[in-house]
C-alpha positions in Angstrom: 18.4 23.1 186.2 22.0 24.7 187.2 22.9 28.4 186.7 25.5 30.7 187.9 25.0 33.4 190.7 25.7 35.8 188.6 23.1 34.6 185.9 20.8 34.9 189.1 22.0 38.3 190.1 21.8 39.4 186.2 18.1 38.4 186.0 17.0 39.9 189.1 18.4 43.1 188.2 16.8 42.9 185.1 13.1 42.1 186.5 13.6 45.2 188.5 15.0 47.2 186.2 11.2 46.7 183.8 9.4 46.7 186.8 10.5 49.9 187.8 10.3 51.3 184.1 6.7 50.2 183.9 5.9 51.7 187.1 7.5 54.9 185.8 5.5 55.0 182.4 2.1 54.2 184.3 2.4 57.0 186.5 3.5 59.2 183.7 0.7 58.0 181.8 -1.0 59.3 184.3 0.3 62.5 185.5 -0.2 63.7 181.6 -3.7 62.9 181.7 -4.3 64.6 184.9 -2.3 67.7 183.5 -4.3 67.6 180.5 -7.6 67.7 182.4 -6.2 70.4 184.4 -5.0 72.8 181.5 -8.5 72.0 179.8 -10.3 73.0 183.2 -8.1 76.3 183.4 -8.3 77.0 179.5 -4.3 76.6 178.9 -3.9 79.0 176.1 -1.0 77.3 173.6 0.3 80.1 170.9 1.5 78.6 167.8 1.7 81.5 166.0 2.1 84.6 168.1 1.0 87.2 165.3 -2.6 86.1 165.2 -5.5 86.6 168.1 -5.3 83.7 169.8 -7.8 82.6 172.6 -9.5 79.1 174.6 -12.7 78.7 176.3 -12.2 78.6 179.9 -14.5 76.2 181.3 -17.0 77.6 183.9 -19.4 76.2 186.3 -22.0 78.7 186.3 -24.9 79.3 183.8 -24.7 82.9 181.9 -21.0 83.1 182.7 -18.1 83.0 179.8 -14.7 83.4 180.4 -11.5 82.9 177.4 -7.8 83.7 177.7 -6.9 86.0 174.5 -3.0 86.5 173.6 -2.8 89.7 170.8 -0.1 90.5 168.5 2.5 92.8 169.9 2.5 96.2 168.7 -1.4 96.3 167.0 -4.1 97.8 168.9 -7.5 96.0 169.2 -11.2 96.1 170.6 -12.9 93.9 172.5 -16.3 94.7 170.8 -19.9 93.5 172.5 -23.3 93.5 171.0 -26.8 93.0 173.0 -29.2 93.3 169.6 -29.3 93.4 165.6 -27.3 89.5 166.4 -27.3 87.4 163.1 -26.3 84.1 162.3 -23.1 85.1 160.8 -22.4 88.9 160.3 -21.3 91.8 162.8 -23.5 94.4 163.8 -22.0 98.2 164.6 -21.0 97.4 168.4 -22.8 98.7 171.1 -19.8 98.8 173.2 -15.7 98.4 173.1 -12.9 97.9 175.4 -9.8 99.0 174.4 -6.9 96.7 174.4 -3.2 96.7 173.1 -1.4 93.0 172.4 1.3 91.6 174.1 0.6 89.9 177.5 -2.6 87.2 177.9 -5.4 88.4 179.4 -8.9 87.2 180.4 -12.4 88.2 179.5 -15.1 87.4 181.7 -18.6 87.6 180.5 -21.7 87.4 183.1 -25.3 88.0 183.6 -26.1 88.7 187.1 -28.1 91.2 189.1 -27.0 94.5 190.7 -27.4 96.2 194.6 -30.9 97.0 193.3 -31.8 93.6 191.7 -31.9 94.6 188.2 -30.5 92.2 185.3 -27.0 93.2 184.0 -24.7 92.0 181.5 -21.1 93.0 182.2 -18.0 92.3 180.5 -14.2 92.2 182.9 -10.4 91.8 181.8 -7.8 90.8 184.0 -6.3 94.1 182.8 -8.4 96.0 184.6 -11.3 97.1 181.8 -15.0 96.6 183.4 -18.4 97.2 181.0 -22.1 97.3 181.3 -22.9 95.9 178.1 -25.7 97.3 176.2 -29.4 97.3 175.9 -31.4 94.9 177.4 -35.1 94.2 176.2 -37.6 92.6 177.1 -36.7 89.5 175.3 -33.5 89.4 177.8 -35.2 89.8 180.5 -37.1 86.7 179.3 -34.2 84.6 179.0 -32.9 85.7 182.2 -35.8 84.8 184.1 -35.9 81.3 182.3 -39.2 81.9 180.3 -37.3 81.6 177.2 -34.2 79.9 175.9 -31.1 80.4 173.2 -28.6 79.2 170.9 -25.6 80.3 171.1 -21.9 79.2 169.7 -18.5 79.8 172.2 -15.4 79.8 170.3 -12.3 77.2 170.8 -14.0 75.5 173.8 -11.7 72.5 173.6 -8.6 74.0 172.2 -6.7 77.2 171.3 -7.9 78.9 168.5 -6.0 81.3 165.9 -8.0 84.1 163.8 -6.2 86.6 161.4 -4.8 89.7 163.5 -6.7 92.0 161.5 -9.8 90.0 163.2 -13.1 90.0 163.8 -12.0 86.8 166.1 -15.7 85.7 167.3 -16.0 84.6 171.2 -19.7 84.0 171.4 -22.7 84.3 169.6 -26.0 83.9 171.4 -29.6 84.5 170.0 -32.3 84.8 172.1 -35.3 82.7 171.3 -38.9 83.9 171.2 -42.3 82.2 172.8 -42.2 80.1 169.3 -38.6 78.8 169.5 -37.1 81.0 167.1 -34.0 82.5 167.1 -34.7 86.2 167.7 -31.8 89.5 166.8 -31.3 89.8 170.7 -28.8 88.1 172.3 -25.2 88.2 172.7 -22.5 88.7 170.7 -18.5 89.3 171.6 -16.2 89.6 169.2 -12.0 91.1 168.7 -11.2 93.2 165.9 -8.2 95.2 165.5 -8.7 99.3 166.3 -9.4 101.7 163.2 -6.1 104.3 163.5 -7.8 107.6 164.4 
C-alpha cells in the first residue's frame, strides 16, 4: 500500500484533531456534572420568573436544621411567617411569629433546633439579612421529639429544584407534625411559610 506524505500528515492531524475533541467533551461532561452536584449541594437558586417567590432547599448535614435561598418580587413587602402548634395537613394557622422582609435581593432562611447557654430546647429562625427569632411555643410533645422519644412527618419545599409560588403567597417551606406515643400525626410541629404583608 503507497500513499502520499501529505495523505499521512492529513490523517494524523485528523486522529488528533478527535482525540483532542473527545478529550474536551469528557472532561466537560464532567465538569457539568461536578457543577451540578455542587449547585445542588449549595441550593443554586435559578429565577425564571422574577415576579413570583422563588426559593430551593439547601441541603444540610445536620438533623433539625433547614436552610432555603428565597428571591421576592421587587417592590412587594412580605412575611416570613412560623408556626409551633394548631399545624394541619394542609391549611395555615394564625402565625405565631413573623419576620419582616421586603423583595429584591436573595436571602437565606435558616431554621434550627438547638439548645441555649442554659441547655433549654429552642427553635430559632435566621436570615442572611440580619432578622433572628425564637419561634413559638414549645410543648411537651416538642420536647419529646427533641429528645428522640417521638418522631415526625414533615414535607420541605423544592428540595431538588427552584420552586415558584404566586407573589401574593402563602409559598410553604416546611411542614412538620409531631407524632404522638401511637404514631399519629399530632397539631404540634413546625410549620414556615411566605405570604405577602397586609398594607397597614
Amino acid at each position: 500500500m503507497q500513499f502520499s506524505l501529505k495523505a499521512l500528515v492529513v490523517s494524523v492531524v485528523i486522529c488528533a484533531l478527535g482525540l483532542s475533541l473527545w478529550t474536551v467533551s469528557q472532561r466537560l461532561r464532567d465538569v457539568t456534572a461536578e457543577l451540578r452536584d455542587q449547585r445542588h449541594e449549595l441550593g443554586h437558586l435559578n429565577v425564571t420568573d422574577a415576579e413570583k417567590i422563588n426559593f430551593i432547599t439547601v441541603p444540610q448535614h445536620e438533623d433539625m436544621k433547614w436552610r432555603w435561598r428565597v428571591q421576592l418580587p421587587v417592590g412587594r413587602k412580605y412575611n416570613l411567617c412560623f408556626s409551633t402548634i394548631g399545624i394541619s395537613d394542609i391549611d395555615f394557622p394564625q402565625p405565631h411569629c413573623t419576620l419582616f422582609v421586603e423583595g429584591g435581593d436573595e436571602f437565606t432562611i435558616t431554621v434550627l433546633c438547638h439548645r441555649d447557654q442554659r441547655n433549654n430546647w429552642k427553635l430559632t429562625a435566621m436570615t442572611t439579612a440580619g432578622h433572628t427569632q425564637n419561634l413559638g411555643f414549645l410543648g411537651p410533645a416538642h420536647h419529646a421529639w427533641f429528645e428522640g422519644q417521638t418522631t415526625h412527618s414533615f414535607s420541605v419545599g423544592a428540595q431538588d429544584q427552584t420552586t415558584s409560588a404566586n407573589a401574593d403567597g402563602p409559598a410553604e417551606l416546611l411542614r412538620l407534625r409531631i407524632k404522638d406515643s401511637n404514631n399519629a400525626p399530632t397539631e404540634d410541629g413546625l410549620l414556615v411559610w411566605i405570604t405577602q404583608a397586609t398594607e397597614r
